[in-house]
C-alpha positions as a Markdown table, in Angstrom:
| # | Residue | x | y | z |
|---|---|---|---|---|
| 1 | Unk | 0.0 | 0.0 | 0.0 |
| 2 | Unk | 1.1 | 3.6 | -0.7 |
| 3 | Unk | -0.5 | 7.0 | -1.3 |
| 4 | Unk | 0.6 | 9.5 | -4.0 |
| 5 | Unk | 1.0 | 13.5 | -3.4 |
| 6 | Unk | -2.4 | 15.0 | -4.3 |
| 7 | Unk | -1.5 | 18.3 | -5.6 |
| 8 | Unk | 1.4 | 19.5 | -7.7 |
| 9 | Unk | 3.6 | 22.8 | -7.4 |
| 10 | Unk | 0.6 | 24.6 | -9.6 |
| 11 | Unk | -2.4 | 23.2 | -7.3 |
| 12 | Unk | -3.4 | 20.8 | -10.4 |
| 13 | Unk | -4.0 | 16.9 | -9.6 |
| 14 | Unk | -0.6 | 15.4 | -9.6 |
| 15 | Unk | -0.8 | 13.1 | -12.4 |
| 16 | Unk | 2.9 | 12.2 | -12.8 |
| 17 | Unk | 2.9 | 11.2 | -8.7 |
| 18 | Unk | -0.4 | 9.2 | -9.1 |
| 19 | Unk | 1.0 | 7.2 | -12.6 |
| 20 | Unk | 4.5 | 6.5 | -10.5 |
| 21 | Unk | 2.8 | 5.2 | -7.6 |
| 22 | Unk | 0.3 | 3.6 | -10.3 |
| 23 | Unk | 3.1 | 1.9 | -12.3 |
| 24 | Unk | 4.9 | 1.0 | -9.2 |
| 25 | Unk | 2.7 | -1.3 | -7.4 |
| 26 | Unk | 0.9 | -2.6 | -10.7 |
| 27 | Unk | 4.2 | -4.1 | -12.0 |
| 28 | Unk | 5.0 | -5.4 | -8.3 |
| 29 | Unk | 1.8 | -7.3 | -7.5 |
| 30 | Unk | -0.2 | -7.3 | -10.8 |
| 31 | Unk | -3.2 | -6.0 | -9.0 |
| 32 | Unk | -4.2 | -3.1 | -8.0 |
| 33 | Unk | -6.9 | -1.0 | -6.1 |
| 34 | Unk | -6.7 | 2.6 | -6.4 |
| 35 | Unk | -9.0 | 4.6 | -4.9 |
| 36 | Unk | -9.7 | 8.5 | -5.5 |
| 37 | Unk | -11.9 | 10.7 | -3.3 |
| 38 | Unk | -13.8 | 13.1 | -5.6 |
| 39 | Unk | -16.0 | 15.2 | -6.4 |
| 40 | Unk | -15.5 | 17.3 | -3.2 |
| 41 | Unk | -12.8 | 15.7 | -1.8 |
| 42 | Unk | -12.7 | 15.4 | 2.1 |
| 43 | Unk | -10.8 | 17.3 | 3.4 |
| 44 | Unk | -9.7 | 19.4 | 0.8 |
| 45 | Unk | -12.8 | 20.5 | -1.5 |
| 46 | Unk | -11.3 | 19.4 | -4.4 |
| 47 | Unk | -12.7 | 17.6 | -7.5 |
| 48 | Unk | -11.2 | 16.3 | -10.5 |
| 49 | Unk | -11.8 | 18.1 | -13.8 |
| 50 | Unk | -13.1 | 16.1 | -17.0 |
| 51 | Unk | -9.7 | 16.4 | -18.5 |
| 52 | Unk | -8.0 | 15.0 | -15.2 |
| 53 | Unk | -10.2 | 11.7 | -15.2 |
| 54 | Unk | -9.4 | 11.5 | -18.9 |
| 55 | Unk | -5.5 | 11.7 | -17.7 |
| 56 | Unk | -6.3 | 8.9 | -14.8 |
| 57 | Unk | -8.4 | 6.6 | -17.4 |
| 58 | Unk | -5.2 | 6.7 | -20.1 |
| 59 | Unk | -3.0 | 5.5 | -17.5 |
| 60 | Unk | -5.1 | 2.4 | -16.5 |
| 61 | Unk | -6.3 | 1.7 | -20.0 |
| 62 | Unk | -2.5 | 1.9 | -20.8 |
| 63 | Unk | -1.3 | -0.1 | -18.3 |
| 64 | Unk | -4.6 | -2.8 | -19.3 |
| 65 | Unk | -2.6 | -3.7 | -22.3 |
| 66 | Unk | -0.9 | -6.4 | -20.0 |
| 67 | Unk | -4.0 | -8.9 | -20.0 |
| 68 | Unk | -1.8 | -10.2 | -16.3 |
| 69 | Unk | -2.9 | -6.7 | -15.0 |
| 70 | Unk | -5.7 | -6.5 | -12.9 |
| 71 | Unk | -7.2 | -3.3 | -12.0 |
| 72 | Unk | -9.7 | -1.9 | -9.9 |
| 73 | Unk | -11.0 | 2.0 | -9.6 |
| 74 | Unk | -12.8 | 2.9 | -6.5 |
| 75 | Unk | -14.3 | 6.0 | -6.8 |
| 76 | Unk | -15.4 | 7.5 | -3.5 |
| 77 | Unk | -18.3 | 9.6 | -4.1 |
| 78 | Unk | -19.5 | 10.1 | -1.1 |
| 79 | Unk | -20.3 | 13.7 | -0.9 |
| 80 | Unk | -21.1 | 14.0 | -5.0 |
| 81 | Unk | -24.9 | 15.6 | -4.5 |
| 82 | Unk | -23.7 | 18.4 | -2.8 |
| 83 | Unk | -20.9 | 19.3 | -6.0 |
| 84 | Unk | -20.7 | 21.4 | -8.5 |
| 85 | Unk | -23.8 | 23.4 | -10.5 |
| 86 | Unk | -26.4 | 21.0 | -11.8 |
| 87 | Unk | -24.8 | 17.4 | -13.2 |
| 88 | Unk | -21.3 | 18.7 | -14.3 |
| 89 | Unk | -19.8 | 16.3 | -11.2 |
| 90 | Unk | -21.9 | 13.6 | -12.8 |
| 91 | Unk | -20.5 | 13.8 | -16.2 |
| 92 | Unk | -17.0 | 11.9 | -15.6 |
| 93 | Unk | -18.8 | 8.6 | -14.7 |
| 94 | Unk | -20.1 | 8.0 | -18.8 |
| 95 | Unk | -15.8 | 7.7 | -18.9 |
| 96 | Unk | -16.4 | 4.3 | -17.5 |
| 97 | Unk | -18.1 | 3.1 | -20.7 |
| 98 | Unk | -16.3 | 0.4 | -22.6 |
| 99 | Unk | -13.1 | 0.0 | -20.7 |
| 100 | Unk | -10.5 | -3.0 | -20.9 |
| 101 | Unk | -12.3 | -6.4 | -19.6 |
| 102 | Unk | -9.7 | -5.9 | -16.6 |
| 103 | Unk | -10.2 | -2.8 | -15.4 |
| 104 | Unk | -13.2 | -2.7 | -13.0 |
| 105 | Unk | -14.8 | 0.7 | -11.7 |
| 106 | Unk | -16.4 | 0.4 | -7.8 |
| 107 | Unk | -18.5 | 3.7 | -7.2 |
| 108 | Unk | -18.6 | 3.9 | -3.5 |
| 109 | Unk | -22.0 | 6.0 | -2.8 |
| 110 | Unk | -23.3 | 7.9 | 0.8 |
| 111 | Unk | -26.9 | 7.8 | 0.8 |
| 112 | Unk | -26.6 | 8.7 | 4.4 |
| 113 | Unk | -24.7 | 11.9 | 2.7 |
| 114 | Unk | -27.0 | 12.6 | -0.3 |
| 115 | Unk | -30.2 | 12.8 | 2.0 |
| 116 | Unk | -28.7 | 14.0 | 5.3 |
| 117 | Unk | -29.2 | 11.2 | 6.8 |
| 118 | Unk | -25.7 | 10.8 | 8.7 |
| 119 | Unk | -27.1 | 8.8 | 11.9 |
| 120 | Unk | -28.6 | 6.2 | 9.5 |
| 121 | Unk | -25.9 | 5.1 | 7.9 |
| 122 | Unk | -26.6 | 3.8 | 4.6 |
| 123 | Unk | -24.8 | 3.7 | 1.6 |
| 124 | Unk | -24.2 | 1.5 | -2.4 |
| 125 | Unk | -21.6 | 0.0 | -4.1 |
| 126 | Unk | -21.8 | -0.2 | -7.9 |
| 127 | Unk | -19.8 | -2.1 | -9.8 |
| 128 | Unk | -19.0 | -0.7 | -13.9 |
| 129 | Unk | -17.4 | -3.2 | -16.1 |
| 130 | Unk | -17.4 | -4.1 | -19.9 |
| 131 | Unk | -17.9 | -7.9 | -18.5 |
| 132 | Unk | -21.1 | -8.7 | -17.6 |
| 133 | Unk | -19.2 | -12.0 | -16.0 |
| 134 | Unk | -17.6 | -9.5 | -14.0 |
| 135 | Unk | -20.4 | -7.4 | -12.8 |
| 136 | Unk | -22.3 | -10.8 | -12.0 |
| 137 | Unk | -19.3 | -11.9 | -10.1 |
| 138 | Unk | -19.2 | -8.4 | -8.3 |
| 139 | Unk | -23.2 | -8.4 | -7.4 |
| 140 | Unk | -22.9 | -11.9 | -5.8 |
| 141 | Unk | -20.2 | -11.2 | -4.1 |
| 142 | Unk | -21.5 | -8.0 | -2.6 |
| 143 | Unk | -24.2 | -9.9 | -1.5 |
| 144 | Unk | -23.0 | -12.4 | 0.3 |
| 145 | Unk | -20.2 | -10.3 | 1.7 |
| 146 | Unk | -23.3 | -7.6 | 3.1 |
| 147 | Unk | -25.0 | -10.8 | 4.3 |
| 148 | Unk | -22.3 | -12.2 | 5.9 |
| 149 | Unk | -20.8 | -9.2 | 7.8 |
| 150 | Unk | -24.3 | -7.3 | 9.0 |
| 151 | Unk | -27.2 | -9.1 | 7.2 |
| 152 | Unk | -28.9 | -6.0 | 6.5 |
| 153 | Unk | -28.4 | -2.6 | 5.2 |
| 154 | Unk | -30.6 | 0.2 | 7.7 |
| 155 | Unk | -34.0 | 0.0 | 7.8 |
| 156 | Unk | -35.1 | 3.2 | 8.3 |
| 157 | Unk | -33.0 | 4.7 | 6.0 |
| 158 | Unk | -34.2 | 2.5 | 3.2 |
| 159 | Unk | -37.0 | 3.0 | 4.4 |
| 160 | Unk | -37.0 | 7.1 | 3.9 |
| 161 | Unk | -35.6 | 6.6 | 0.5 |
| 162 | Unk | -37.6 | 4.1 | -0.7 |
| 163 | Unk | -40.8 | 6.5 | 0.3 |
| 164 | Unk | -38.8 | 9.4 | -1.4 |
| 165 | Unk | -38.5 | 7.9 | -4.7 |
| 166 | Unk | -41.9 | 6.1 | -5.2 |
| 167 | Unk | -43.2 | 9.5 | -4.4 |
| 168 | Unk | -43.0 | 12.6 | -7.3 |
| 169 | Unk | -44.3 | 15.4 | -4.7 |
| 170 | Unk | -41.7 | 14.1 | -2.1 |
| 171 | Unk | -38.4 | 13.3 | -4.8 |
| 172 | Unk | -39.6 | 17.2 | -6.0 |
| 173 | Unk | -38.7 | 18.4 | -2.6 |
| 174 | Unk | -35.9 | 16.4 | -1.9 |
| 175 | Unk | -34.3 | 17.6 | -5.1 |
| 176 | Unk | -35.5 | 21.0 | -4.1 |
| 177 | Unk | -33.4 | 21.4 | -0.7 |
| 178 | Unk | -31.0 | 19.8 | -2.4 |
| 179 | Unk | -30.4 | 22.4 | -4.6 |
| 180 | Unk | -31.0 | 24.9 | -2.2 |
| 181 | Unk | -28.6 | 23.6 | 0.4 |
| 182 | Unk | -26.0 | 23.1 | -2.4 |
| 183 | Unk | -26.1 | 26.8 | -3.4 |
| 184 | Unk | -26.5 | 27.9 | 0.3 |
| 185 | Unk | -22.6 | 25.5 | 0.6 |
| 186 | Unk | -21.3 | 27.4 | -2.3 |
| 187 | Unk | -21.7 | 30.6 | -1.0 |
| 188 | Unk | -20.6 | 30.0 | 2.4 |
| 189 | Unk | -17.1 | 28.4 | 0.8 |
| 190 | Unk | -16.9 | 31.3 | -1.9 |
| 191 | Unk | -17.2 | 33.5 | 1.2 |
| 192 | Unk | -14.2 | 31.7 | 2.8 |
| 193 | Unk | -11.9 | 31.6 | -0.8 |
| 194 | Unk | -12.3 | 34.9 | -0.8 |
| 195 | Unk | -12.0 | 35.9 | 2.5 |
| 196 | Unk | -8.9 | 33.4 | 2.8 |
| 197 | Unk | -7.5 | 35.7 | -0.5 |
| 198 | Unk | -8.0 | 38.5 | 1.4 |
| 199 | Unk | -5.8 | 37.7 | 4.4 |
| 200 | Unk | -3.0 | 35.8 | 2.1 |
| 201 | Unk | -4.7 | 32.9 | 4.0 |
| 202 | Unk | -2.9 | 29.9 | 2.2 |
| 203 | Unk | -5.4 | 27.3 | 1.4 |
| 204 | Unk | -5.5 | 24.0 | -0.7 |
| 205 | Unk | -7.0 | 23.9 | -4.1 |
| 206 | Unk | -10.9 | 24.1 | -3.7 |
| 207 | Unk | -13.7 | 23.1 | -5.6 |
| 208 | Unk | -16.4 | 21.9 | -4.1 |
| 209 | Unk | -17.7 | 20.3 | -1.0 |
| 210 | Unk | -17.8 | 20.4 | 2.6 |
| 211 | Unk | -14.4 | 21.4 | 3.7 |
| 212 | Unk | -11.1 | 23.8 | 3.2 |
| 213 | Unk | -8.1 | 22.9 | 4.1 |
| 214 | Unk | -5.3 | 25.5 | 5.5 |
| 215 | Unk | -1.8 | 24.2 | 4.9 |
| 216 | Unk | 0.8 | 24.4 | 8.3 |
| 217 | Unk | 3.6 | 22.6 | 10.0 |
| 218 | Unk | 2.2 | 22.8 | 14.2 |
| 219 | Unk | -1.8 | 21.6 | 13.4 |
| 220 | Unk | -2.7 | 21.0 | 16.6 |
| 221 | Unk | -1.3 | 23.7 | 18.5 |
| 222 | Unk | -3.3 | 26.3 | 15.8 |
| 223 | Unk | -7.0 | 24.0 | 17.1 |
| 224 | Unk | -5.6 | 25.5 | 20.6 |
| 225 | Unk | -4.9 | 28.6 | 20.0 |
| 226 | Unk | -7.6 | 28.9 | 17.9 |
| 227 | Unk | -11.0 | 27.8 | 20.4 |
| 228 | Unk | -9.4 | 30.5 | 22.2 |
| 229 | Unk | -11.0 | 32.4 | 19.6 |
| 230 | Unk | -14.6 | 30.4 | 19.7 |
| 231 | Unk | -13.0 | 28.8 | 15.8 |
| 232 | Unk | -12.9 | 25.3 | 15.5 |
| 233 | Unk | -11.1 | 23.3 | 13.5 |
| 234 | Unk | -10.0 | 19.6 | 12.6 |
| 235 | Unk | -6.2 | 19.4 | 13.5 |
| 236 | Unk | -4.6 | 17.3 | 10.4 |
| 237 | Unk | -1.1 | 15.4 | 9.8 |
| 238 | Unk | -0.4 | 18.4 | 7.4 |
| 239 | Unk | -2.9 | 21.2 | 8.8 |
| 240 | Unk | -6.4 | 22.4 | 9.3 |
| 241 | Unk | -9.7 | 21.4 | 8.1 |
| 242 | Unk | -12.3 | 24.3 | 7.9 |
| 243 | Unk | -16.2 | 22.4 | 8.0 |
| 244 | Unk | -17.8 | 25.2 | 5.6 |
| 245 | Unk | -20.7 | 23.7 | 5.6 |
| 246 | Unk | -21.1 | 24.4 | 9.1 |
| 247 | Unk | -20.4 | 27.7 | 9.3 |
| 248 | Unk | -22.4 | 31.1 | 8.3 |
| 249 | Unk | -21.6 | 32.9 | 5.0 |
| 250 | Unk | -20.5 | 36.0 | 7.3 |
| 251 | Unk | -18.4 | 34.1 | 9.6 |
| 252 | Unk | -16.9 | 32.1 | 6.4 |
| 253 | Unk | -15.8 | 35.2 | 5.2 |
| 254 | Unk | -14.6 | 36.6 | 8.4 |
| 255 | Unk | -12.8 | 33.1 | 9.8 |
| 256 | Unk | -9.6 | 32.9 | 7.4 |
| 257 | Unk | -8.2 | 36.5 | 9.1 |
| 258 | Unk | -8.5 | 35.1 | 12.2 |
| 259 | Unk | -6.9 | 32.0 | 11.4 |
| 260 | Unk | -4.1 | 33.8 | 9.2 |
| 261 | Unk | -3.2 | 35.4 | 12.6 |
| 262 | Unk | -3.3 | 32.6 | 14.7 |
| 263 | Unk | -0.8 | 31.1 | 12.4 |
| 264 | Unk | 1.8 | 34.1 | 12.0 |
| 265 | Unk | 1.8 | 33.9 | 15.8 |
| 266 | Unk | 3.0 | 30.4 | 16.0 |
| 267 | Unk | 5.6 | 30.8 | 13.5 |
């Protein structure tokens, strides 16, 4: 197991480190899981572009040439609903059309997420493959496996969805906070971008999402100093995660000054 560096020096997906690390284990074990966080990555808001997928999906289709090669994609999408304007996260997954018998494409799905649901914790894997053996394979083995390990997926939450979709007035106003609470998220974390610009606040590359994340060596001291100031954060390995989606637009845009401080005092 190994991870590859996220960004590169321009804030862009870092291709060349994800096709080393790629190429690296592949050629070692001949399988491979890799698994990518997006759209709205957690904890750093960002979300692969169309052109970025296309750059991840030459790299395995390359690599597919070696029929020995088996490859899996899990795509976590856990926080998808709440991304981007409209569909335009949505587009990448038509990408998975047609691909090499031996790569396989695992969409990891948060229902709990999509309907706000967090306390019921539900969720779907779906399998994408140009094998219907292998998607067969994949479905029975899902179910056994979810048999096996908890018999049952959450019953009220099932149950909430099921009532949702079977129902036009009800999937109306689902769709319609939806929408509502996604444009509500992207005005609180345009707030913060802005506000973060502002200050000369450095932040990771955001997109989309839940979270911001503020680069710094001493994480955990900056939490401290900063409930000291009534501003919470998530101390990280590498820095701070900023929950703008639980926070006002005015105190988004007010927050990164205060944490820009915090930060030139502990230096």
């Amino acid at each position: 197991m190994t991870n590859y560096e996220l960004f590169n020096d321009k804030g862009e997906f870092n291709i060349i480190s994800f096709k080393e690390k790629f190429e690296e284990l592949l050629k070692k074990q001949k399988r491979l899981v890799t698994i990518i966080n997006t759209p709205a990555n957690n904890p750093t808001g960002y979300s692969l572009s169309d052109e970025e997928w296309d750059e991840v999906l030459n790299i395995a289709k390359e690599n597919a040439k070696d029929p020995e090669n088996k490859i899996i994609i899990v795509v976590d999408s856990a926080y998808i609903d709440y991304a981007g304007i409209g569909n335009e996260r949505r587009k990448f997954f038509t990408k998975f059309s047609h691909l090499p018998e031996n790569i396989f494409v695992m969409v990891a799905y948060s229902m709990s997420k999509g309907y706000t649901m967090y306390g019921m914790r539900s969720g779907a894997a779906i399998g994408i493959s140009s094998s219907e053996d292998v998607a067969n394979e994949f479905y029975y083995s899902a179910m056994h496996a979810n048999r096996a390990n908890w018999s049952n997926g959450t019953r009220a939450a099932m149950s909430v969805m099921t009532n949702i979709a079977k129902d036009p007035a009800k999937t109306k106003a689902y769709e319609d906070e939806v929408n509502s609470t996604k444009t509500m998220l992207r005005k609180r974390a345009d707030a913060f971008v802005e506000g973060a610009k502002e200050a000369g606040l450095e932040i990771l590359p955001y997109r989309d999402g839940f979270f911001v994340s503020i680069p710094c060596n001493n994480a955990k001291k900056a939490s401290e100093e900063l409930i000291k100031e009534n501003l919470f954060v998530v101390a990280l390995k590498k820095g701070l995660r900023f929950a703008v989606c639980a926070v006002s637009e005015e105190k988004c845009r007010v927050s990164p000054a205060k944490i820009k401080r915090v930060l030139d005092n502990l230096k």
